[in-house]
C-alpha positions in Angstrom: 131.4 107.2 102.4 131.9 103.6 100.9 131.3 102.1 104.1 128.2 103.6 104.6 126.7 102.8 101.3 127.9 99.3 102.4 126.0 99.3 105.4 123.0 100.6 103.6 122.8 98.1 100.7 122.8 95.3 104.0 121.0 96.5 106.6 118.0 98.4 104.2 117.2 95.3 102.3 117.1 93.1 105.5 114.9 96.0 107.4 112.5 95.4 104.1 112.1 92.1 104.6 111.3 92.0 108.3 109.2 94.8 107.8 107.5 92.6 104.8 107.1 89.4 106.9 105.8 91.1 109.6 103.4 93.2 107.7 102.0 90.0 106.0 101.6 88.3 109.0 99.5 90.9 110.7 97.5 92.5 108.2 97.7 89.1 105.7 99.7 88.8 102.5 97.3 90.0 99.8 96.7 93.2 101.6 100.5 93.5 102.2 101.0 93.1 98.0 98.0 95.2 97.2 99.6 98.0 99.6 103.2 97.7 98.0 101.5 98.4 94.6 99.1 100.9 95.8 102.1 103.1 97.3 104.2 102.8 94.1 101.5 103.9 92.0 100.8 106.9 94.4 104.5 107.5 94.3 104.9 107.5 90.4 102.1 109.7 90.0 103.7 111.9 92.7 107.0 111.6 91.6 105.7 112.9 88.1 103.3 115.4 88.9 106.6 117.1 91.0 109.0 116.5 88.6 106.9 118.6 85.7 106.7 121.6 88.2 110.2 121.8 88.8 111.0 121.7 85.3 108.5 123.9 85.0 109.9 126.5 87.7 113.6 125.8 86.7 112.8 126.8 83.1 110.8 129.7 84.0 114.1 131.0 86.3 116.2 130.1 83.5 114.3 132.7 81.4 114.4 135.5 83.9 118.4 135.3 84.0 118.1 133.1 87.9 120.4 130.4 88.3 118.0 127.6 89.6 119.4 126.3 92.7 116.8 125.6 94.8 115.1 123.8 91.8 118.2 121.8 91.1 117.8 120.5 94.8 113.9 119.8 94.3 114.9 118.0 91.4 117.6 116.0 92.9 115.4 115.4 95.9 112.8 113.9 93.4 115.1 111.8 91.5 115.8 110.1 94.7 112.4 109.8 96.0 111.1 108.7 92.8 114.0 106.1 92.5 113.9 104.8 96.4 109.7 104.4 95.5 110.7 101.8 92.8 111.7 99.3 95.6 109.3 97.3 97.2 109.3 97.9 100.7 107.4 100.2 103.6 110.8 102.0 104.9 112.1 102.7 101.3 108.3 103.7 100.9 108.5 106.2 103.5 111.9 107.7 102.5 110.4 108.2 98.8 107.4 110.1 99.6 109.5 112.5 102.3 111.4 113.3 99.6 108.6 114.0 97.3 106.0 116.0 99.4 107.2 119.6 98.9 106.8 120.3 102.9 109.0 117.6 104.2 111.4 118.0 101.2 112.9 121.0 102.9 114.6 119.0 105.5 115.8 116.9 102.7 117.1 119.9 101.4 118.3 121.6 104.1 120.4 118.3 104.7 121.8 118.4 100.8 122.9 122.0 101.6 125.3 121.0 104.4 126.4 117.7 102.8 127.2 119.8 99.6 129.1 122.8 102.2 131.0 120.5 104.0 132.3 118.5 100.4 133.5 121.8 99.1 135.0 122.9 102.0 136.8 119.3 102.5 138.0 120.1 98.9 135.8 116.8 97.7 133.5 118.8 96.0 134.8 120.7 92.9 132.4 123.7 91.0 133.6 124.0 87.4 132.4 127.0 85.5 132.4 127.4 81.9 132.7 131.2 82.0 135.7 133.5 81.3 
């Protein structure tokens, strides 16, 4: 796992920048900057807008006696997209807003699922329960 996140604090940041230069090179640098800004606003305002309705949702479960799961994903899907937004770039741009729109966040959580699945069953994982 290490090694991974290794590989994606190098390689993402240098993808960026190519993706950058070349971007400012064909469609100029003002329109490259004004784009950058343009998508993180977009993706703040999105990033908010889904964040309040899974709150919403969760506390709404909460009330009828439903554990939240599928919220708690949403939420952690959000997090990230909201958080990837933050960093300048078109790929990190990209990732960000899959994991915000609601339709494409499936996959995303459909992917969470099985990374959480195979954790607990590789004994990495541990669910602690306050209950007795």
């Amino acid at each position: 796992m290490f090694r991974f996140l290794l590989l994606l604090i190098i390689v993402v940041p240098a993808l960026e920048i190519a993706v950058l230069l070349l971007s400012g090179r064909t469609i100029g640098v003002w329109p490259t900057i004004l784009l950058i800004i343009a998508t993180g606003i977009l993706g703040a305002w999105l990033a908010k807008r889904e964040g309040l309705q899974a709150i919403r949702l969760a506390q709404m479960q909460a009330q009828q006696g439903q554990v939240p799961s599928g919220v708690m994903l949403d939420g952690i899907c959000i997090l990230i997209g909201g958080l990837v937004l933050l960093t300048p770039g078109f790929i990190t741009d990209a990732i960000g807003f899959f994991l915000l729109i609601p339709q494409t966040r499936t996959v995303a959580k459909a992917l969470l699922l099985k990374i959480f699945h195979r954790l607990i069953k590789n004994g990495n994982f541990i669910i602690m329960s306050n209950r007795r």
